[in-house]
PDB file of N, CA, C and O in Angstrom, chain B, residues numbered from 101:
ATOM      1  N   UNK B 101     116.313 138.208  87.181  1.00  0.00           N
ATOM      2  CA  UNK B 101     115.082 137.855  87.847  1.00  0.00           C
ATOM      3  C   UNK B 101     114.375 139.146  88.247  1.00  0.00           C
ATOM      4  O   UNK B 101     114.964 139.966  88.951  1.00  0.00           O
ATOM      5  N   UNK B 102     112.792 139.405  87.702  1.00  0.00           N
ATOM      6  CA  UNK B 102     112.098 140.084  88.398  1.00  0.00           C
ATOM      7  C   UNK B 102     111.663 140.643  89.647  1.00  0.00           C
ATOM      8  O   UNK B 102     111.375 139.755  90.450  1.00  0.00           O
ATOM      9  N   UNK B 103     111.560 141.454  89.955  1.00  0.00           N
ATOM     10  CA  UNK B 103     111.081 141.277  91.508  1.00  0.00           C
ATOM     11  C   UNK B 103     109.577 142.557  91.155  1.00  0.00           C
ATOM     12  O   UNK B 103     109.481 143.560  90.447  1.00  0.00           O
ATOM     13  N   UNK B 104     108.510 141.727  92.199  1.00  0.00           N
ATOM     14  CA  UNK B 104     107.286 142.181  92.273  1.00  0.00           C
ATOM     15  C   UNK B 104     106.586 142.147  93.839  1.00  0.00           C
ATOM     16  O   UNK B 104     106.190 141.090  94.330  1.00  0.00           O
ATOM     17  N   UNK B 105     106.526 143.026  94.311  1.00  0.00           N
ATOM     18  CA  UNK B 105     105.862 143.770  95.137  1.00  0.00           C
ATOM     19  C   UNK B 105     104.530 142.269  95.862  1.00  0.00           C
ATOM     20  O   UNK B 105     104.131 141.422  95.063  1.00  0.00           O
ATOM     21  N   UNK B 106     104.180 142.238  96.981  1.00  0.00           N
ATOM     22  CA  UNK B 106     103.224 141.367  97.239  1.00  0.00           C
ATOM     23  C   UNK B 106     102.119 142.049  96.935  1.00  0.00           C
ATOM     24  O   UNK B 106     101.300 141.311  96.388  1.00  0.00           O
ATOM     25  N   UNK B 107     101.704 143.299  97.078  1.00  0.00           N
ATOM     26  CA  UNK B 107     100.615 144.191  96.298  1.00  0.00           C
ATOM     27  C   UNK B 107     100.447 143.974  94.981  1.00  0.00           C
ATOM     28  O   UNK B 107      99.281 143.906  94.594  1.00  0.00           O
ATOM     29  N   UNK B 108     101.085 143.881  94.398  1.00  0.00           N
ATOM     30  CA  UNK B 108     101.237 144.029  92.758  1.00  0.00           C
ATOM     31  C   UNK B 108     100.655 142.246  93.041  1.00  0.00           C
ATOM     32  O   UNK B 108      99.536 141.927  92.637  1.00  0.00           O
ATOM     33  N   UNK B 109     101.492 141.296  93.705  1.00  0.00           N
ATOM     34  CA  UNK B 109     100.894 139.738  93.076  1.00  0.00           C
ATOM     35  C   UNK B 109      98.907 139.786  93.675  1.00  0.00           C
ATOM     36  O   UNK B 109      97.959 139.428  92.976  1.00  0.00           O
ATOM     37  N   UNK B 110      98.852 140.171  94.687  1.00  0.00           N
ATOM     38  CA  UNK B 110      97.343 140.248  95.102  1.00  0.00           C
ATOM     39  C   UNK B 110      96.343 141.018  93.939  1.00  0.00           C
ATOM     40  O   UNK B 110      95.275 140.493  93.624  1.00  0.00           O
ATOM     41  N   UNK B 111      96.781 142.282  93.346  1.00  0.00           N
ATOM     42  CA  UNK B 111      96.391 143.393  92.591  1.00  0.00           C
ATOM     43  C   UNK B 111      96.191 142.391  91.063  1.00  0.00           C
ATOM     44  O   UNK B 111      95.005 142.325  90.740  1.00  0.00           O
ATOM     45  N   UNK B 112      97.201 141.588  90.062  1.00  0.00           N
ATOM     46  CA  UNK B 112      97.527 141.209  89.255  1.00  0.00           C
ATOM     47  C   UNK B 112      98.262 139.760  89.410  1.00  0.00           C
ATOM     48  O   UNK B 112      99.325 139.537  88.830  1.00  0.00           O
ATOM     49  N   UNK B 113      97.788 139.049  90.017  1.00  0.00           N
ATOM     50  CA  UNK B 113      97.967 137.488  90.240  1.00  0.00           C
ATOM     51  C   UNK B 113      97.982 136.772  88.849  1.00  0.00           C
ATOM     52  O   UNK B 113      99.032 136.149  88.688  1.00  0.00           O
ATOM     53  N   UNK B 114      97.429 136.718  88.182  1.00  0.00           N
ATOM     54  CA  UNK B 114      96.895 136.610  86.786  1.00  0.00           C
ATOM     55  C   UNK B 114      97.818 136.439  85.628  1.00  0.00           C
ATOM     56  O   UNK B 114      98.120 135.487  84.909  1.00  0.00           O
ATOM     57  N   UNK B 115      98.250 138.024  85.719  1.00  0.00           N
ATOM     58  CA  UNK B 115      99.264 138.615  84.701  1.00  0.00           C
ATOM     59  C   UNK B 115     100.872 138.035  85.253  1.00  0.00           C
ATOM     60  O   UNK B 115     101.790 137.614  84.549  1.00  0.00           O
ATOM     61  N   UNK B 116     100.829 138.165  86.528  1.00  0.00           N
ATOM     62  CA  UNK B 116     101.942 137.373  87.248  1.00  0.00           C
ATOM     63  C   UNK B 116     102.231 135.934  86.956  1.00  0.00           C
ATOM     64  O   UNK B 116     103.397 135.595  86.752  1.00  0.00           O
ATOM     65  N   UNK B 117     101.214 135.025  86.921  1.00  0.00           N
ATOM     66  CA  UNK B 117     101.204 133.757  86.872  1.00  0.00           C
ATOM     67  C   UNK B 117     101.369 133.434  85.031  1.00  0.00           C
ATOM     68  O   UNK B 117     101.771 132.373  84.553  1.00  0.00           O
ATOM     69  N   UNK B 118     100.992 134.508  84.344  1.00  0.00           N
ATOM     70  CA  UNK B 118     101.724 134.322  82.742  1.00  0.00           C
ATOM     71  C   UNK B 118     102.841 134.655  82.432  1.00  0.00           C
ATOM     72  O   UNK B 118     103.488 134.147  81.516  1.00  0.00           O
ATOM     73  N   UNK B 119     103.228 135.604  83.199  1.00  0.00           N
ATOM     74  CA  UNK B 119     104.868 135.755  83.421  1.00  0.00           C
ATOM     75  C   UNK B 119     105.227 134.423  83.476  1.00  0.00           C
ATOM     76  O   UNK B 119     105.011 133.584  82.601  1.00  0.00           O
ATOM     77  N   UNK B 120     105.691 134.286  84.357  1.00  0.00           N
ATOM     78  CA  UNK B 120     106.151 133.072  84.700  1.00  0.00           C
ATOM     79  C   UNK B 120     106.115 132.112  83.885  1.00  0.00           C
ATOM     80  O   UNK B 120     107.180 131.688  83.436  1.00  0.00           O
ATOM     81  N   UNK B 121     104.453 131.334  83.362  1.00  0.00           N
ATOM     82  CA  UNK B 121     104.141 130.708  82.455  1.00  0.00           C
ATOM     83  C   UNK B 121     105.271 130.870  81.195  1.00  0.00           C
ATOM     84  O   UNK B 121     106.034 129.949  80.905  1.00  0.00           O
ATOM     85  N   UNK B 122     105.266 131.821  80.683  1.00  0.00           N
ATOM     86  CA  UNK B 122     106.353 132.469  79.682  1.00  0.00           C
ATOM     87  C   UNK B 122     107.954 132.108  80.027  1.00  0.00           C
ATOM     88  O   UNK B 122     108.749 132.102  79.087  1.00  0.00           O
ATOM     89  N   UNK B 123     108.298 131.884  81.034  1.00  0.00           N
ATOM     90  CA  UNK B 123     109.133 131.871  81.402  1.00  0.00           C
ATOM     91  C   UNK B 123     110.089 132.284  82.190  1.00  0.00           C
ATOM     92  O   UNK B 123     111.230 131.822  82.190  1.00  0.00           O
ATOM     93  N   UNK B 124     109.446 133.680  83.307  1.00  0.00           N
ATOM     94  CA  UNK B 124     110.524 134.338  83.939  1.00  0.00           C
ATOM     95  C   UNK B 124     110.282 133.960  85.330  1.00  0.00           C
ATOM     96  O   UNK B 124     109.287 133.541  85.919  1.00  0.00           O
ATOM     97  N   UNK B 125     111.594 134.256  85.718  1.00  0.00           N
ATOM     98  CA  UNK B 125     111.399 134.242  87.194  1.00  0.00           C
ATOM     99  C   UNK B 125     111.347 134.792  87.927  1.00  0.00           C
ATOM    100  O   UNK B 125     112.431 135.360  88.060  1.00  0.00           O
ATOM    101  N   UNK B 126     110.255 135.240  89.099  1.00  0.00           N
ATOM    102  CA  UNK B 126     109.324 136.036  89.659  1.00  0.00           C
ATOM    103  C   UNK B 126     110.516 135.993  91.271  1.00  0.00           C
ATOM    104  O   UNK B 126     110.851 134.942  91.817  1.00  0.00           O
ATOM    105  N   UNK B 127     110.870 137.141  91.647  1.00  0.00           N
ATOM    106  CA  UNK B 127     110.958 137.245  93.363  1.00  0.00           C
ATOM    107  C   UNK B 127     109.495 138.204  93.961  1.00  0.00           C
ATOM    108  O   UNK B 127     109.143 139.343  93.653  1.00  0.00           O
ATOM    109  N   UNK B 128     108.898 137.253  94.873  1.00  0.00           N
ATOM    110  CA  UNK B 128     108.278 138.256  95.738  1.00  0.00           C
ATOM    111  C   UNK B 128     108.770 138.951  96.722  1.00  0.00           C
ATOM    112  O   UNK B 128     109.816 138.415  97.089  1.00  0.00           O
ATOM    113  N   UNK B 129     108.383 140.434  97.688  1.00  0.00           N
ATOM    114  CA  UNK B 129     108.979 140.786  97.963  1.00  0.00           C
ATOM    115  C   UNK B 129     107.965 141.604  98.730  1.00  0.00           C
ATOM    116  O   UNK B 129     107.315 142.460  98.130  1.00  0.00           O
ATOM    117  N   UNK B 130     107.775 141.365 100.174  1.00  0.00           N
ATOM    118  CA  UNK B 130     107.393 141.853 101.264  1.00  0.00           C
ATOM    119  C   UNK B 130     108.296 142.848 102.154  1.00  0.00           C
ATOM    120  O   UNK B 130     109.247 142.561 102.880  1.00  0.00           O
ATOM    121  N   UNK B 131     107.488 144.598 101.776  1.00  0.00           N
ATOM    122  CA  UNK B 131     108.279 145.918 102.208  1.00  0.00           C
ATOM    123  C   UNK B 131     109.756 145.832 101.841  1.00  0.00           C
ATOM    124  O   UNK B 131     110.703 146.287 102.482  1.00  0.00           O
ATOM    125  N   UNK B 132     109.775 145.143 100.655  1.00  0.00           N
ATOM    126  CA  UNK B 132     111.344 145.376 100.009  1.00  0.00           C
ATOM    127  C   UNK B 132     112.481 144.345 100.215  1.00  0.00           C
ATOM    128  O   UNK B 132     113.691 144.437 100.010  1.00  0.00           O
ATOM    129  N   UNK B 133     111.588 143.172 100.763  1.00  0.00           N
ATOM    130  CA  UNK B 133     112.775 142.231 101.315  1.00  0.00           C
ATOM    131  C   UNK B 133     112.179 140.974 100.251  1.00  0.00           C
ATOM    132  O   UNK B 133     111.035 141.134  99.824  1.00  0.00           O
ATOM    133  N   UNK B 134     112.710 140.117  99.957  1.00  0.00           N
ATOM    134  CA  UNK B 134     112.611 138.433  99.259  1.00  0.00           C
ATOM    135  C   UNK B 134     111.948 137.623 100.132  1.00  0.00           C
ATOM    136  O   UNK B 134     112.512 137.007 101.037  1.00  0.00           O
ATOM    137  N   UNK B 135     110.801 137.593  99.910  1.00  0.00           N
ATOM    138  CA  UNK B 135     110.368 136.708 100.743  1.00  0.00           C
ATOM    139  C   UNK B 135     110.299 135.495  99.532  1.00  0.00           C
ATOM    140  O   UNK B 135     111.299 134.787  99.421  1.00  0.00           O
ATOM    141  N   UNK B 136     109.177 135.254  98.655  1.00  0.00           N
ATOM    142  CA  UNK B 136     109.184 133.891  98.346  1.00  0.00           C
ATOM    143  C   UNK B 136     109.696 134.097  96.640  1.00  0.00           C
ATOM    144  O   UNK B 136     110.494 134.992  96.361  1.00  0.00           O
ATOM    145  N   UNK B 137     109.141 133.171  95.576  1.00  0.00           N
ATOM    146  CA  UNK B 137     110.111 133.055  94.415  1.00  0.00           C
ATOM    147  C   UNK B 137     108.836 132.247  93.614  1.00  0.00           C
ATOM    148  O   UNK B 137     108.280 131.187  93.899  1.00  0.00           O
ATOM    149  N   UNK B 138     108.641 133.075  92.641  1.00  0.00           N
ATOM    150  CA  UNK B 138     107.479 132.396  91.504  1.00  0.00           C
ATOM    151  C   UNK B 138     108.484 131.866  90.374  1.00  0.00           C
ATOM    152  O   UNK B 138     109.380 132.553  89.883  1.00  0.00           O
ATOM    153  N   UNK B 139     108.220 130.643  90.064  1.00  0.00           N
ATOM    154  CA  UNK B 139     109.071 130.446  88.658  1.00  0.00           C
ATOM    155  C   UNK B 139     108.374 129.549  87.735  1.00  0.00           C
ATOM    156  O   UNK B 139     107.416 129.027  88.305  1.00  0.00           O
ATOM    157  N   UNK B 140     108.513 129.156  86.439  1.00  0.00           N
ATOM    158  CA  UNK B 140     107.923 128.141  85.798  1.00  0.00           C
ATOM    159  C   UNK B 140     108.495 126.820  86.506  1.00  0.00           C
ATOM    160  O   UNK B 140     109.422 126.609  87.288  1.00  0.00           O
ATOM    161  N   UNK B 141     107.401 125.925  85.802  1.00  0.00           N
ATOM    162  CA  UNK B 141     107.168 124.490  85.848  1.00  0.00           C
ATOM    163  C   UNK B 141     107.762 124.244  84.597  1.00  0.00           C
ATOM    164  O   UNK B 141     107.540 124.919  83.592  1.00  0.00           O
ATOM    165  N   UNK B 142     108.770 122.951  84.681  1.00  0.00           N
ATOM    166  CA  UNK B 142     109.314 121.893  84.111  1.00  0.00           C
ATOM    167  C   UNK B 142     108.355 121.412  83.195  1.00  0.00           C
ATOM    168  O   UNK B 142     107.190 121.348  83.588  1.00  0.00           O
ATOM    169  N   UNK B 143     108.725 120.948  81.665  1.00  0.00           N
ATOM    170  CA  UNK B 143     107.736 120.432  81.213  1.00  0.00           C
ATOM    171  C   UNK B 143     108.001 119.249  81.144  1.00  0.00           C
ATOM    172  O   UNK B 143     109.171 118.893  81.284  1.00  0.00           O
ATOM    173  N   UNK B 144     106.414 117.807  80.778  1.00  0.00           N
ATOM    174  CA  UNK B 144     106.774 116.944  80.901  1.00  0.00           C
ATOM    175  C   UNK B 144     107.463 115.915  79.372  1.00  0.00           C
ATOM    176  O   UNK B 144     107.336 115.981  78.149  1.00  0.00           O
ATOM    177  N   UNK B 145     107.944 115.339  80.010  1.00  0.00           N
ATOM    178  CA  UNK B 145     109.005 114.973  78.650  1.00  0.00           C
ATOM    179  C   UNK B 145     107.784 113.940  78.282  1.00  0.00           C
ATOM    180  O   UNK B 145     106.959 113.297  78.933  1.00  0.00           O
ATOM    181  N   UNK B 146     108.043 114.087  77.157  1.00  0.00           N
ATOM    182  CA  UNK B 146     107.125 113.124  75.860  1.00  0.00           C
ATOM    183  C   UNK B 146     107.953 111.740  75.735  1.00  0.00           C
ATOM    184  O   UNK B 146     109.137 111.432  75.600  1.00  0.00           O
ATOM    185  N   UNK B 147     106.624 111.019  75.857  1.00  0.00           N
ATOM    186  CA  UNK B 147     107.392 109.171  76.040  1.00  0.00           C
ATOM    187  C   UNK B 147     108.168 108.906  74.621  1.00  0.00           C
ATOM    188  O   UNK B 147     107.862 109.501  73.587  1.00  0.00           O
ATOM    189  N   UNK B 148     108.933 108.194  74.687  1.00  0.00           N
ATOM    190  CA  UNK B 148     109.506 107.767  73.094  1.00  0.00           C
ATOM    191  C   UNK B 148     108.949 107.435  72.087  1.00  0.00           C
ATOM    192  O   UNK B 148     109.545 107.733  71.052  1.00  0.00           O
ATOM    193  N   UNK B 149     107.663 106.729  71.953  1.00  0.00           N
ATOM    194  CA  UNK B 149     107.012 105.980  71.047  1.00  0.00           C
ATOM    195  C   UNK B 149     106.108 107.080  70.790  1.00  0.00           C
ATOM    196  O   UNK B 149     105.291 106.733  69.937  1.00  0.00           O
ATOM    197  N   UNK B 150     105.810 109.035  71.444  1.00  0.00           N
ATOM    198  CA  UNK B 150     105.432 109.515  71.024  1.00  0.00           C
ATOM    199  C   UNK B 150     106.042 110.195  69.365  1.00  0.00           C
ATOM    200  O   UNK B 150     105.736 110.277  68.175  1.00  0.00           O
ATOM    201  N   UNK B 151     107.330 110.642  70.583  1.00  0.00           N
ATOM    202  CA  UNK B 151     108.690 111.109  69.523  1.00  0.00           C
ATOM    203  C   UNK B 151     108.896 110.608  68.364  1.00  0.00           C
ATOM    204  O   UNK B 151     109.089 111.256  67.336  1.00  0.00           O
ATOM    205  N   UNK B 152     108.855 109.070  68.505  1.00  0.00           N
ATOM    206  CA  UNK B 152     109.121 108.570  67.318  1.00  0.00           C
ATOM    207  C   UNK B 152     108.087 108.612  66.013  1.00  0.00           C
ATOM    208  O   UNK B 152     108.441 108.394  64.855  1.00  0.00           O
ATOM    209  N   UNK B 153     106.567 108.977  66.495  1.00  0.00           N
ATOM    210  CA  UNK B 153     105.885 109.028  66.014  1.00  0.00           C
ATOM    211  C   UNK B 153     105.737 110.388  65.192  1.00  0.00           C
ATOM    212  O   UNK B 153     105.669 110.369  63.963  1.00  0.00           O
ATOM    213  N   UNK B 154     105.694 111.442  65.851  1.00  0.00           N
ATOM    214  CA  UNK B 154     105.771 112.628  65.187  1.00  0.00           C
ATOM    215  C   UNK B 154     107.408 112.676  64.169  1.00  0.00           C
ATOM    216  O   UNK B 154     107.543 113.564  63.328  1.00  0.00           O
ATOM    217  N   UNK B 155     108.259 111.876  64.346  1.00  0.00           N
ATOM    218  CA  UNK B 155     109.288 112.140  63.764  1.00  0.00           C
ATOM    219  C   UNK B 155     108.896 111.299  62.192  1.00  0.00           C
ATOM    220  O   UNK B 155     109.664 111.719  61.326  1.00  0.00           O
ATOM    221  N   UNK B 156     108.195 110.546  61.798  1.00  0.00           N
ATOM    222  CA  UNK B 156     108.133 109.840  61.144  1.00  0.00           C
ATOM    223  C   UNK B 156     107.152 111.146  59.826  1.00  0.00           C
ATOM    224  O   UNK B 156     107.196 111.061  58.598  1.00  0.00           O
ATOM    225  N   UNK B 157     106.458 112.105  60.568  1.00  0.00           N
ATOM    226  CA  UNK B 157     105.828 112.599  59.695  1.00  0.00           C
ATOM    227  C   UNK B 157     106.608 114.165  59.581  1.00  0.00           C
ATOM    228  O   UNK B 157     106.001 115.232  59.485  1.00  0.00           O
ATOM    229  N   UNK B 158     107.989 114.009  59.617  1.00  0.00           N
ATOM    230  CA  UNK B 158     108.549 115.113  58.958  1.00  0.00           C
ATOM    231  C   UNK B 158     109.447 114.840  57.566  1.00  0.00           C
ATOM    232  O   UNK B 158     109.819 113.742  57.151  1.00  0.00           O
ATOM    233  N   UNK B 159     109.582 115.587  57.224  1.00  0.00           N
ATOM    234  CA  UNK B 159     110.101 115.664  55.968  1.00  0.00           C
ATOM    235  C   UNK B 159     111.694 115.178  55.804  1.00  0.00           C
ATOM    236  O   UNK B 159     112.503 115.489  56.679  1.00  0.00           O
ATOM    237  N   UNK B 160     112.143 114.320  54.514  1.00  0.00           N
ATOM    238  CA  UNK B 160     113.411 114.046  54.628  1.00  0.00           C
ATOM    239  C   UNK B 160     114.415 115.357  54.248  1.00  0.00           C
ATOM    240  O   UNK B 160     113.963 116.354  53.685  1.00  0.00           O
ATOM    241  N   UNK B 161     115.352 115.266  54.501  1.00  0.00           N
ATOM    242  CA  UNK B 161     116.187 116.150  54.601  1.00  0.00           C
ATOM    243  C   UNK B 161     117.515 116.306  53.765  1.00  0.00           C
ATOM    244  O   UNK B 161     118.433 116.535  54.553  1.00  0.00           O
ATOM    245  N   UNK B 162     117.940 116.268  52.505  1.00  0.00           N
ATOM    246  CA  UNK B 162     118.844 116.100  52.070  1.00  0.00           C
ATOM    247  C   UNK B 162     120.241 117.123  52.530  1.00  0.00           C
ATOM    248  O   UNK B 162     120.517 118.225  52.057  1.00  0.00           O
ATOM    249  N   UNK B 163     120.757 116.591  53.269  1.00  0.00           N
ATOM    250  CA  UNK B 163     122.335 117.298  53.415  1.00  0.00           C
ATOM    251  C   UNK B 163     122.945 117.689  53.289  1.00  0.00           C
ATOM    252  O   UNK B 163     123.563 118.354  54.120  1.00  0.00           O
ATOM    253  N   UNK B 164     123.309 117.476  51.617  1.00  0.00           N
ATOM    254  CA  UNK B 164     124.155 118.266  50.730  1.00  0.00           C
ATOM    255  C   UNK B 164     123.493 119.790  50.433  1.00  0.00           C
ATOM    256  O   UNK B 164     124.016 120.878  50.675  1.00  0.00           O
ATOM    257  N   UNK B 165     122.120 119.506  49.808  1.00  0.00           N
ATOM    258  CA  UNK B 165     121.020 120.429  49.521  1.00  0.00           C
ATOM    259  C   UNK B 165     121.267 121.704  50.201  1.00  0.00           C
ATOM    260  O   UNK B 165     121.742 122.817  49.979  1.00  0.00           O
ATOM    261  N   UNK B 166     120.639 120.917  51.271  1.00  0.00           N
ATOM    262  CA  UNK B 166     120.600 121.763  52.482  1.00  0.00           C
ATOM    263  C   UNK B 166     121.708 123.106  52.792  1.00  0.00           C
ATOM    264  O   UNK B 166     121.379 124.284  52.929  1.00  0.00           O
ATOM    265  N   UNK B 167     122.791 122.662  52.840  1.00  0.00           N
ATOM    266  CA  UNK B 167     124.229 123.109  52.594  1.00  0.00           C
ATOM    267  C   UNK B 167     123.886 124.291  51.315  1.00  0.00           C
ATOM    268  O   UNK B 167     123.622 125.474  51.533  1.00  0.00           O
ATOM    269  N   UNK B 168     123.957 123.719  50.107  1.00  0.00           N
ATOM    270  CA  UNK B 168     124.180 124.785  49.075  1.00  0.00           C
ATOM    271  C   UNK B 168     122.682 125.645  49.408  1.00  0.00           C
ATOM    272  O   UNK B 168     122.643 126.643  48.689  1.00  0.00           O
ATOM    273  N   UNK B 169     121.808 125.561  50.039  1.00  0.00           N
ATOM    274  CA  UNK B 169     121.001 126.482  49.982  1.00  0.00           C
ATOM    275  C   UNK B 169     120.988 127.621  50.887  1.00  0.00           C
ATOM    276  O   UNK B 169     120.597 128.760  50.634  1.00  0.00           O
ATOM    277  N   UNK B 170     121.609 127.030  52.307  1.00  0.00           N
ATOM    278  CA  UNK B 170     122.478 128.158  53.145  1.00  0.00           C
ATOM    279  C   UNK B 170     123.366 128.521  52.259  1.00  0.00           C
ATOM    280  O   UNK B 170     123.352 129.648  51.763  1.00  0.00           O
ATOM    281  N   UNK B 171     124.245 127.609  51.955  1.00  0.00           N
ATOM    282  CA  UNK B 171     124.996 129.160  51.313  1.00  0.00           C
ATOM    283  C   UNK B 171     124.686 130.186  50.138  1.00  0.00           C
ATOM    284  O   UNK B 171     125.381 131.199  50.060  1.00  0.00           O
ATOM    285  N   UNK B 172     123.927 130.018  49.457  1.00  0.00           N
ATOM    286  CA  UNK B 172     122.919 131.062  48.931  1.00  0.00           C
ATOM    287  C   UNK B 172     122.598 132.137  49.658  1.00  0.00           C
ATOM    288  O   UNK B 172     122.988 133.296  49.519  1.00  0.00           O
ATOM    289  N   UNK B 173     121.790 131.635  50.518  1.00  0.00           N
ATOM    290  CA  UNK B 173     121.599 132.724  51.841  1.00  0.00           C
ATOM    291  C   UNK B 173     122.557 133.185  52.377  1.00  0.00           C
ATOM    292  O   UNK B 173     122.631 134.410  52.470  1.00  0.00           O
ATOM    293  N   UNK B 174     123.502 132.429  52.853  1.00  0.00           N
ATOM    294  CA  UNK B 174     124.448 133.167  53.971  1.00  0.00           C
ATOM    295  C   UNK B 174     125.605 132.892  53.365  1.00  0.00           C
ATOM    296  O   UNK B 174     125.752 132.232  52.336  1.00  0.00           O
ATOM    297  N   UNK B 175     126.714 133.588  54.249  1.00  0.00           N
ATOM    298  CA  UNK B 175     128.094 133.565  53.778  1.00  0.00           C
ATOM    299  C   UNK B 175     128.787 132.285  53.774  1.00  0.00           C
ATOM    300  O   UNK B 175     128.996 131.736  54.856  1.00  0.00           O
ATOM    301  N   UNK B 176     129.310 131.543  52.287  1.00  0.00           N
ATOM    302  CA  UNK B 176     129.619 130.006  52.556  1.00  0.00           C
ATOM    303  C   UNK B 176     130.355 129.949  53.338  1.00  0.00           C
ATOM    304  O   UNK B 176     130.624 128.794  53.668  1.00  0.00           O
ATOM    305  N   UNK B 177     131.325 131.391  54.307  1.00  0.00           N
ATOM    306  CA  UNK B 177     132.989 130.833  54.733  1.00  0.00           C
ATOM    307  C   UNK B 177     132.507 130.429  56.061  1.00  0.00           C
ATOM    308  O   UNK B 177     133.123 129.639  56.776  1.00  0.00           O
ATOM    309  N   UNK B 178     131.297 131.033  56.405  1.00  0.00           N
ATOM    310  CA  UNK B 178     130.315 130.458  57.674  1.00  0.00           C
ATOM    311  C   UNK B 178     130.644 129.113  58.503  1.00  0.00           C
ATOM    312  O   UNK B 178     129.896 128.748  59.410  1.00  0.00           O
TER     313      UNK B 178
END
């Protein structure tokens, strides 16, 4: 976890709040001590009948295929 200065969040609030956005987690820190804690937001989960919907327009997947074409690429003992 980061830690950032309360100067730095007043100075660059902005750039702070895309941190986070991104994913990290922010300690603030008043004359060197923890005062409060910036972090991302939870995202919201997608209803089922969305899921199911976007799943319908991906591609099928053959298994076996799939298999011999990693191992082409990569090491079969993998």
């Amino acid at each position: 976890m980061s830690e950032i200065s309360i100067r730095e969040l007043r100075n660059h609030g902005g750039d702070v709040v895309d941190r986070a956005a991104r994913g990290e987690r922010l300690t603030i820190t008043r004359s060197g001590k923890p005062v409060a804690e910036i972090h991302p937001l939870g995202r919201e989960s997608l209803p089922l009948t969305m899921v199911m919907e976007r799943r319908r327009h991906l591609p099928l997947v053959d298994p076996d295929q799939l298999r011999k074409d990693l191992d082409q690429i990569l090491d079969p003992a993998i």
